[in-house]
N, C-alpha and C positions, 0 to 999 in steps of 0.2 A: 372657445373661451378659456382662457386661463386659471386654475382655479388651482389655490394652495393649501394642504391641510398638514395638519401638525399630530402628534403624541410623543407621551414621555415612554421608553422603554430603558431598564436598569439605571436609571438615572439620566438617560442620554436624548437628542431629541431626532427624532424620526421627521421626517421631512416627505410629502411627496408631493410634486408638482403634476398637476394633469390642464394638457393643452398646450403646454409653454412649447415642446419639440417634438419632430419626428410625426407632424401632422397626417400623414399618408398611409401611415401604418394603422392596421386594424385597432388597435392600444396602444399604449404608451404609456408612461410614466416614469418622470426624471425623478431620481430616490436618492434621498441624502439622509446619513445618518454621520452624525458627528460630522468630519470632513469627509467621509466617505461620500463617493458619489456614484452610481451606477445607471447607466440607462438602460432600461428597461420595453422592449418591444415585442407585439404579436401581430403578426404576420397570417392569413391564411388566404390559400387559392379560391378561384371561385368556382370550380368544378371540382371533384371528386377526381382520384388520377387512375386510370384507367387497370384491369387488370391484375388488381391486387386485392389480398384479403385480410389484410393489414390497417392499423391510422398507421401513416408517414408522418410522425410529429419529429421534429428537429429541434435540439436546445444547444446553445452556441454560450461558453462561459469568454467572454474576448480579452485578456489582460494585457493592457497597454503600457507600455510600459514608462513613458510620460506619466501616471497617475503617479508615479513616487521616485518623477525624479529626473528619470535615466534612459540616455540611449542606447538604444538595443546594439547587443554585439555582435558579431559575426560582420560578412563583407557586403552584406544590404543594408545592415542599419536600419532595418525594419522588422516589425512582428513576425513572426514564420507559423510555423503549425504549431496547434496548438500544445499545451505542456501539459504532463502530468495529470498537475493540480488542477489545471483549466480542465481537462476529460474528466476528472474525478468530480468538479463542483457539476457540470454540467448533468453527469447521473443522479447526482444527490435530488437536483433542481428537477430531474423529469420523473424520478420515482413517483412522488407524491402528485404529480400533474396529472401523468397520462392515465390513472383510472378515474379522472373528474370529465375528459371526453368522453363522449358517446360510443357507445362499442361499433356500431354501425356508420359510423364518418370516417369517411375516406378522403377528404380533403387533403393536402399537405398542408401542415401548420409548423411556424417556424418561431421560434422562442428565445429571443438575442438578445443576452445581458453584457453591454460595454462600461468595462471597470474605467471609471476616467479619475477617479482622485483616490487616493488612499489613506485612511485612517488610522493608524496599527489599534488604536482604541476599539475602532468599528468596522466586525469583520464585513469585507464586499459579500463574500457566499451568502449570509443570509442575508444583507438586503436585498443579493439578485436573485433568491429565492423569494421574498416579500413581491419584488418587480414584476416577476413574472406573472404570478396570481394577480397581485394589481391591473399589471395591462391586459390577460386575459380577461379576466372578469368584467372591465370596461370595453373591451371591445363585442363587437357582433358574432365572435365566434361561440358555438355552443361548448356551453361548459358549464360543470353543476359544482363550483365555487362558491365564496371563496376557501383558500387553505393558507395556515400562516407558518412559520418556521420561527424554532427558537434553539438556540445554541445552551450549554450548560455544562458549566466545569466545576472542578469541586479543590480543594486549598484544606488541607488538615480534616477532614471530612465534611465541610463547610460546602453547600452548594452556592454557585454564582452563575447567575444570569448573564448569557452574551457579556463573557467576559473579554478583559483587552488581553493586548498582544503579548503583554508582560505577565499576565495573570494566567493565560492560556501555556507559553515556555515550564510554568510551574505546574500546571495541571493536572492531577491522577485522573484528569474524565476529558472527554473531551465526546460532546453528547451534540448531536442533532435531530431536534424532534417537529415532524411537520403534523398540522392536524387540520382536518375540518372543521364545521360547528359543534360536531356533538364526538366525533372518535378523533384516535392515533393514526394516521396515515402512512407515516415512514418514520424508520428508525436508523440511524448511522453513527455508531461508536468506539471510541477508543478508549481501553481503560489500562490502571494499574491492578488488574484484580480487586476490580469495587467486588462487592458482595452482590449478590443476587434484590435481595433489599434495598438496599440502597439505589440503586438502579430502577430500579422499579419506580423509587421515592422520586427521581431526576427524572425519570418521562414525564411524569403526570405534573411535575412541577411547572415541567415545559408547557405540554398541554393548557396549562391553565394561562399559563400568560398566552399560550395561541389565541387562546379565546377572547382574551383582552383585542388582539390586533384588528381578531375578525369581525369584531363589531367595527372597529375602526374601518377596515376595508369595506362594510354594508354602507357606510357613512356614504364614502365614497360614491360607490354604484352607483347609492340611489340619486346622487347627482349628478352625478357624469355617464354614467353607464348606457349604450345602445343597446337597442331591442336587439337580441337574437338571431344570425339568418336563416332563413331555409335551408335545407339541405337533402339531397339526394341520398335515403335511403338505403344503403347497403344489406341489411339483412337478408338473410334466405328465406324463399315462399315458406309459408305454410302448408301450402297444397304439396309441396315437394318436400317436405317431412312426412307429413300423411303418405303421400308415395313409397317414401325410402320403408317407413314402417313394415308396410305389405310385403313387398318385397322382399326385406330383413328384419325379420320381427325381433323384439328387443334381445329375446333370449339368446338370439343368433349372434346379437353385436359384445352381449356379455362374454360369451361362449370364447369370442376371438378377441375381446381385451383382457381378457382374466388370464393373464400366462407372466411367469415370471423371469421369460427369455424375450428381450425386448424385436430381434429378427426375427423370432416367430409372430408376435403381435404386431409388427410392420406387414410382415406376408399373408396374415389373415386380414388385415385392413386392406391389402391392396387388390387380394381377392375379391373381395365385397364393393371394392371404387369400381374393378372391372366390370362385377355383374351389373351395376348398375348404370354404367356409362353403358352396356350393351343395352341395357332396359329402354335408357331415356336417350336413344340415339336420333332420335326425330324431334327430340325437344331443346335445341341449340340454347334457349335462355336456362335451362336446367343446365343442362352442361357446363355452363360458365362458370357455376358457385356451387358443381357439385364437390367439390374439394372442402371448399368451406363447410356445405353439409353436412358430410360424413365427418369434417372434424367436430360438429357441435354435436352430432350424434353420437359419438364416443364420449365427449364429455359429460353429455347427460347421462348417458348410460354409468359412466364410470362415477360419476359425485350422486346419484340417487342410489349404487351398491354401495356405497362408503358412508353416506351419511345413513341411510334408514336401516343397510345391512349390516353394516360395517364391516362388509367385507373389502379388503384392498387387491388389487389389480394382480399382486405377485402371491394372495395367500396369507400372508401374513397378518402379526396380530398388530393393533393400532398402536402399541408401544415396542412391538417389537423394529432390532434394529436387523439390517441385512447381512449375509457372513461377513465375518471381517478378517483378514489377515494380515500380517508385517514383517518384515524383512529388512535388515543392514546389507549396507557392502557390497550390493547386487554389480556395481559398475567399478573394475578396477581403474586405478592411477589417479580417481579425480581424490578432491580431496575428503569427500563424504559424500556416502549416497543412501535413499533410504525409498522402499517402495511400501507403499501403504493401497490395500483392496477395501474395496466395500461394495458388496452385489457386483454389476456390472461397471463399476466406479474404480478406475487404475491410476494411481498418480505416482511417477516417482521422482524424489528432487535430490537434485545435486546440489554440494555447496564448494563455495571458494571462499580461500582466504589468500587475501591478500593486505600488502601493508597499507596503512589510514590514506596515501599518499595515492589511491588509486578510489577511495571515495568518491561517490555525485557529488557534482558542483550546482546547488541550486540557485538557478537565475529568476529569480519570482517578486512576485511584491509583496512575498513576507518579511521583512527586514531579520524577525529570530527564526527563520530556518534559512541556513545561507549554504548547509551542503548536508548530505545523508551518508553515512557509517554504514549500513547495514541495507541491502536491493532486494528483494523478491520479485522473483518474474516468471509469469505463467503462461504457459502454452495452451493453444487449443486445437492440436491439427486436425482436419476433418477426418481421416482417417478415422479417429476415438470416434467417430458415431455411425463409423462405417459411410462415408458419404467420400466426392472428389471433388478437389476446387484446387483453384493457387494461392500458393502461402501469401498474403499482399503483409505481413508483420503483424504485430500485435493493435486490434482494435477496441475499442471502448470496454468492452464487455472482458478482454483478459487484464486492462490496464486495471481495469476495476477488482479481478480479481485476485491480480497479485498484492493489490492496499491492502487489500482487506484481511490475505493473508501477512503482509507486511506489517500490518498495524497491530493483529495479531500478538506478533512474537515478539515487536520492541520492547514489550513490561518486563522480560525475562531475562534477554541477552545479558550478559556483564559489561560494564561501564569498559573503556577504554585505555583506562590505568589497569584493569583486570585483565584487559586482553586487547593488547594493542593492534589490530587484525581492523581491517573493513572487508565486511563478509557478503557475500550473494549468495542467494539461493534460487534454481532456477528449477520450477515446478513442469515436467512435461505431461500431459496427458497422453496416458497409453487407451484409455479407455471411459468411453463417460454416458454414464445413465441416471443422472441427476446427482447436486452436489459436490460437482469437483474441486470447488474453489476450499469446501471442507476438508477434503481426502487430504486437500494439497498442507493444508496447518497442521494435519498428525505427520504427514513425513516429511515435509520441515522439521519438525519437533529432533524428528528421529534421524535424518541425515544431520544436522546440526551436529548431535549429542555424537555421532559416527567419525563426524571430523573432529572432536576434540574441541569444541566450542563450550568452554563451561557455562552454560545456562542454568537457570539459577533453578527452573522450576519444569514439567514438562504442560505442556499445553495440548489442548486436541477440539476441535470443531465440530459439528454438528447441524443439521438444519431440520426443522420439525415444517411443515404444512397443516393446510385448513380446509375445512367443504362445512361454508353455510348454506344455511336453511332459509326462509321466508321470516323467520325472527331472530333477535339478537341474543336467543337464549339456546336457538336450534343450531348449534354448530360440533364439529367434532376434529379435533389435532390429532396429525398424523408424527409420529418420533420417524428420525431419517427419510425424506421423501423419496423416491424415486421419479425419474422425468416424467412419468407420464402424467403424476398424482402433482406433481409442480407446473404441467401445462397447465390440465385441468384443474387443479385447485386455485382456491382464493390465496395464497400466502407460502413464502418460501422465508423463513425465519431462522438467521443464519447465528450462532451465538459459537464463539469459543473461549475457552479459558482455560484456568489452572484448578485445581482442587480445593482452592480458596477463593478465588472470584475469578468474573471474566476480563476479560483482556479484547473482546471485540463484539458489535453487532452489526449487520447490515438487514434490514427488512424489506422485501417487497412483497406489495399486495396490489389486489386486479379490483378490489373491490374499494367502495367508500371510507374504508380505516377499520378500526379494531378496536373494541372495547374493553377494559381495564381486566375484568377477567382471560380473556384470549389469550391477550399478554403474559398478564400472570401465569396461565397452565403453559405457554412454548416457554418461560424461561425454565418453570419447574421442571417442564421433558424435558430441556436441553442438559438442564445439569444434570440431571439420572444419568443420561447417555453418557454425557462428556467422560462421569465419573468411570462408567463401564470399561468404554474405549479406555481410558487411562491402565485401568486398571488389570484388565483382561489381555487386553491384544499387546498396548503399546510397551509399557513396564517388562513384562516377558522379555521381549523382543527385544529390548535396550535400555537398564534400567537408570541408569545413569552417566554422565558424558564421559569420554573417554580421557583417559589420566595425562594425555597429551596430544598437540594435534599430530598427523600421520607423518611417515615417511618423505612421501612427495612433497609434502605444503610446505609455505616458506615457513621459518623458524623464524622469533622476531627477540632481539634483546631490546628494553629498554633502559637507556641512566638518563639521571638528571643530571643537565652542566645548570652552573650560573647562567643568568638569560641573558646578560652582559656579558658571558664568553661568546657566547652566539657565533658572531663574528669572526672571532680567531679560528673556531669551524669551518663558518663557511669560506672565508678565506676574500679577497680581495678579487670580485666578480667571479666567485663559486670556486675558483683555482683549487683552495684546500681538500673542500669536502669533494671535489672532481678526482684528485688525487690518490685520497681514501677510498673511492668508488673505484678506480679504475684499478688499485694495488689488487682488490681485496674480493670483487665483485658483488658486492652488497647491494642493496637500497638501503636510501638514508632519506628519513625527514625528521624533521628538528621544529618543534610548535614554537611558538612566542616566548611559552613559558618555561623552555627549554628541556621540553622532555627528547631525549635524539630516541628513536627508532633506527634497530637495525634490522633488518632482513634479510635473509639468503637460506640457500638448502648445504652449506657447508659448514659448522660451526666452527671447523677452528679455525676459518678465513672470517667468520661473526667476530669471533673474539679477538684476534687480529685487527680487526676495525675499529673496536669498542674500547679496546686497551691504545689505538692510534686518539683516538677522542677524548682518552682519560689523561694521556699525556700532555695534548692539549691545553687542554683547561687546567690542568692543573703546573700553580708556580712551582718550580725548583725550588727542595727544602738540602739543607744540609746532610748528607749518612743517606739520600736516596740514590739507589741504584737503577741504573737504567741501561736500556741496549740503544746502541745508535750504529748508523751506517756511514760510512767514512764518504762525503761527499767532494770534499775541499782537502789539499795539502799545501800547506803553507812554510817557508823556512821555521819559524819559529810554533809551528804546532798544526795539530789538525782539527776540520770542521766537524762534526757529527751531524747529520738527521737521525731523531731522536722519534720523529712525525711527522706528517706534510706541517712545512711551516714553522715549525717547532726545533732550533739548530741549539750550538753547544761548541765551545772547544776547548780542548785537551793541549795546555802547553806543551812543550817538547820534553818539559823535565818530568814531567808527569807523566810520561807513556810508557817508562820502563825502568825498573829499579834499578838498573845497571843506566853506565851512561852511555848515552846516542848521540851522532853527530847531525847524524839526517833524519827527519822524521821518516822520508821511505825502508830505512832500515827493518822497519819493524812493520810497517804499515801501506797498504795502498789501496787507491781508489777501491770503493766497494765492499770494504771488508766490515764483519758486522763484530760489534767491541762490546764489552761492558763496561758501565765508567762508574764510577761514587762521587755526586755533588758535596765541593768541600765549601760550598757557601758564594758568599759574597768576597769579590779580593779589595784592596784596599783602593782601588777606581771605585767600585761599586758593583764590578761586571760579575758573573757566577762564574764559579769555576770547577773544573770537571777532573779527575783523573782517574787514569786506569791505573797503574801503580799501586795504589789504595786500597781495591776490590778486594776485601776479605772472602778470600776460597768458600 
């Protein structure tokens, strides 16, 4: 049966239809907000998929590109893999999801949001954040729902709710906050150095309109909503805990997770899988989940030392952070490089510069981001955790965390009248024991500022962790996690920024959401930290950017011409500025608004170019001197090129103070002159002589 319900959010109207499509699907619900529209579906198997100790949950962000307009480019003229932005909304959309499933389902469950209209007013993310909770929550899948998402940006220090496409371009915040009924679920932000406070102010603001939604989605349910199914149990016996105990009593499992060498605490876990696979060799269904076992044994052992002990896995104290060190310059000839440690934690990032003209082009259905300046891109090879596979490229989880450090660093960079470069930064991981995607923003910071990138501020990241208790009052935050303390913990709470505010967050948590205090104490550790790192390790090591970019990188001049010379530039299908390019070997790009960029690693073939450009565009005045190359001879005088494009000629009587019968006397093909413009003659034509030229 078809049923439609309605609410107003920031002014605008939220729409969801349930029943109208996609009948077959375990959920569904068609969502419109404003003209935005998104379909929303859930999907799950009816057995459990064999094998694994994992949920297999799947979340699919689909942008079509019909919703705003346009057909797709390339030689299919159809959608291809997904982008970006599509991988990026898809994690935002499963953060907050997959601790609402049951730890114990093992079904595959599939979560496919198809963007079919576009609104710039109304972003799709969070309706197909809304959609997915919706259709799970009516469907028969188990799920302990609902959770709502709300967007939040700020204008002059002014907060606004899911604001539009135009109001978002202007933005210092760009905030998404997903919640349950009662806590915080997920957090994902962008800022200009809001304040700590401030931020704070913007979650809970979200929050509360969550809670608005979530009564709406109860609405819902309780209409439409199916019972529940059954499901196939995955948990580990009991009786094979009891087992494992005797066997290895707890002190034992402490004993070999309490090391601050993560290969040795692998090799005393692996110890312990063997004695007990030799133990339980006759009992084939113990065998199957003894993996899973021994890892719920480690975590219990490890969050019952940490919360009641407070003792942590490596020693350490619960604010303490892990060694850290920094280093410039490690890799010659690129154009900046910078290696940043922390414990077991290695990243080092390279940057490039190149001219704006080598910029992302982005193909999306955001009409105001149409291409990106500035790329971060992270690695993850197995290698860093001592492990073997094939490289198959970058998946979900580095695209994620190169945003995040991308998103990062955009509050600092300099505008592009400051420094006309489009820059990449390419993060590899040498080594990783929780946290990398942090490591990888202090040496960004610090390879940037190595290549000569004035940055305006320095930046550094951090991630603090959780181990609750049985109440919302029994918990303890861990400053800098380490991987084991990030398996088994409830929260890995990623904050970076400057000395004044942050500039980014990304949140995930295993558990039901976070309570307003939680919050509050990981941002107050995160700044402690940030400040440290800033101020200890990284400042040392690099205090400020380097007075010019390096040697190798390109060198870039820019002028302003009229944006009505444009053309005499670029010359009559590219001919001119072809011309200039090929004299001189530069790059050249020339915006709308007629700023030309030059580029090369020669400057006096730069200024060569730049002075061919200046000639250009600019008229012949009267008393100006110029050089020209003698391209044409004619009886009565010669041609000059003065510039691609840009000619001249020098009568006969004007070439030499003495008198000449033949212009070749004095002159031939190829020669390069100086002349003095003596004006306008009485045609109107300009006219040129070398005769003239005051020594």
């Amino acid at each position: 049966m078809f049923k439609s319900y309605t609410m107003e959010i920031a002014g605008r109207t939220l729409r969801v239809d349930i029943g109208r499509v996609a009948a077959q699907a375990n959920g569904a619900a068609l969502m419109h907000y404003g003209d935005t529209v998104v379909l929303s579906t859930a999907t799950a198997s009816d057995k459990p998929r064999e094998g694994i100790d994992f949920f297999p949950l799947s979340v699919e962000y689909e942008e079509k590109m019909y919703a705003i307009g346009k057909i797709p480019g390339g030689f299919n003229k159809r959608e291809g893999k997904a982008s970006e932005h599509a991988v990026l909304t898809s994690r935002v959309i499963d953060r907050p999801m997959r601790p609402l499933f049951p730890k114990d389902y093992r079904n595959d469950v599939t979560l496919n949001n198809m963007v079919m209209s576009v609104d710039p007013d109304c972003s799709p993310e969070v309706l197909a954040m809304l959609g997915s909770s919706i259709a799970t929550c009516i469907s028969d899948i188990p799920f302990d729902g609902p959770c709502a998402a709300t967007q939040v940006g700020m204008i002059d220090g002014e907060l606004i709710i899911n604001p539009t496409g135009e109001q978002n371009s202007r933005s210092d915040l760009k905030l998404t906050v997903a919640s349950t009924r009662e806590k915080v679920i997920m957090i994902e932000a962008g800022a200009n150095e809001v304040p700590e406070d401030k931020m704070i102010e913007a979650i809970f603001e979200a929050d509360k309109v969550n809670k608005e939604i979530i009564k709406f989605i109860d609405q819902i349910v309780a209409e439409c909503g199916k019972p529940k199914h059954d499901y196939v149990s995955c948990a580990v016996p009991e009786e094979l805990f009891a087992a494992m105990k005797e066997l290895v009593p707890p002190a034992d499992m402490e004993a070999a997770v309490f090391t601050d060498e993560k290969q040795k605490r692998e090799e005393n876990i692996k110890e312990i899988t063997d004695k007990l696979s030799e133990a339980f060799a006759d009992k084939e269904e113990w065998l199957a989940v003894l993996d899973a076992a021994v890892y719920q044994y480690q975590k219990k052992t490890v969050r019952k030392m940490i919360l009641k002990d407070h003792k942590r896995p490596d020693g350490r104290e619960i604010t303490q952070i892990r060694p850290l060190s920094a280093e410039v310059d490690i890799i010659p000839r690129v154009h900046g490089s910078a290696m940043f440690t922390r414990g077991q934690t290695q990243i080092c990032t390279i940057t490039t510069l190149a001219p704006l003209s080598e910029a992302q082009k982005i193909d999306g259905l955001d009409e105001y981001v149409t291409n990106k300046r500035y790329m971060h891109h992270y690695n993850f090879p197995s290698y860093s955790v001592g492990e073997t596979k094939p490289s198959r490229g970058p998946g979900r989880r580095e695209i994620g965390h190169g945003a995040l450090a991308e998103r990062a660093l955009v509050p600092v960079l300099p505008s592009e009248e400051e420094f006309p470069y489009a820059i990449r930064t390419v993060s590899e991981t040498f080594e990783s024991n929780g946290s990398t995607s942090q490591a990888s923003i202090c040496a960004s910071t610090m390879s940037l500022m190595a290549a000569g990138v004035p940055i305006k501020k320095q930046v550094a990241g951090i991630s603090c962790g959780l181990v609750t208790g049985d109440t919302d009052d029994d918990y303890i935050v861990l400053t800098d996690i380490q991987g084991l303390e990030d398996f088994f913990g409830d929260m890995d709470f990623k904050v970076a920024g400057t000395h004044d505010g942050i500039t980014a967050i990304q949140m995930d948590i295993k558990i039901h959401g976070l309570t307003r205090p939680i919050i509050e104490e990981a941002i107050r550790r995160t700044k402690e930290a940030r400040e440290y790192i800033l101020n200890e390790i990284m400042t040392p090591c690099i205090a400020e950017p380097r007075p010019e970019v390096g040697p190798l990188a390109p060198k870039i001049i820019q002028i302003q011409i009229d944006p009505q010379k444009i053309g005499d530039v670029v010359g009559q299908r590219g001919k001119t500025i072809n011309t200039i390019i090929e004299r001189t070997g530069v790059k050249m790009d020339i915006s709308e608004e007629g700023a030309v960029s030059i580029c090369g690693t020669d400057k006096k073939k730069m200024d060569e170019a730049a002075k061919m450009v200046q000639i250009i565009t600019t008229d012949f005045t009267e008393g100006q001197v110029l050089e020209g190359k003698v391209i044409s001879i004619k009886e009565f005088g010669a041609f000059l090129e003065f510039a691609p494009g840009k000619e001249g000629m020098v009568h006969i009587s004007k070439i030499s103070k003495e008198r000449i019968n033949h212009v070749e006397d004095v002159l031939t093909l190829g020669d390069v002159v100086k002349v003095v413009c003596l004006g306008k003659d009485k045609m109107g034509r300009i006219s040129f002589s070398m005769k003239d030229v005051r020594e």
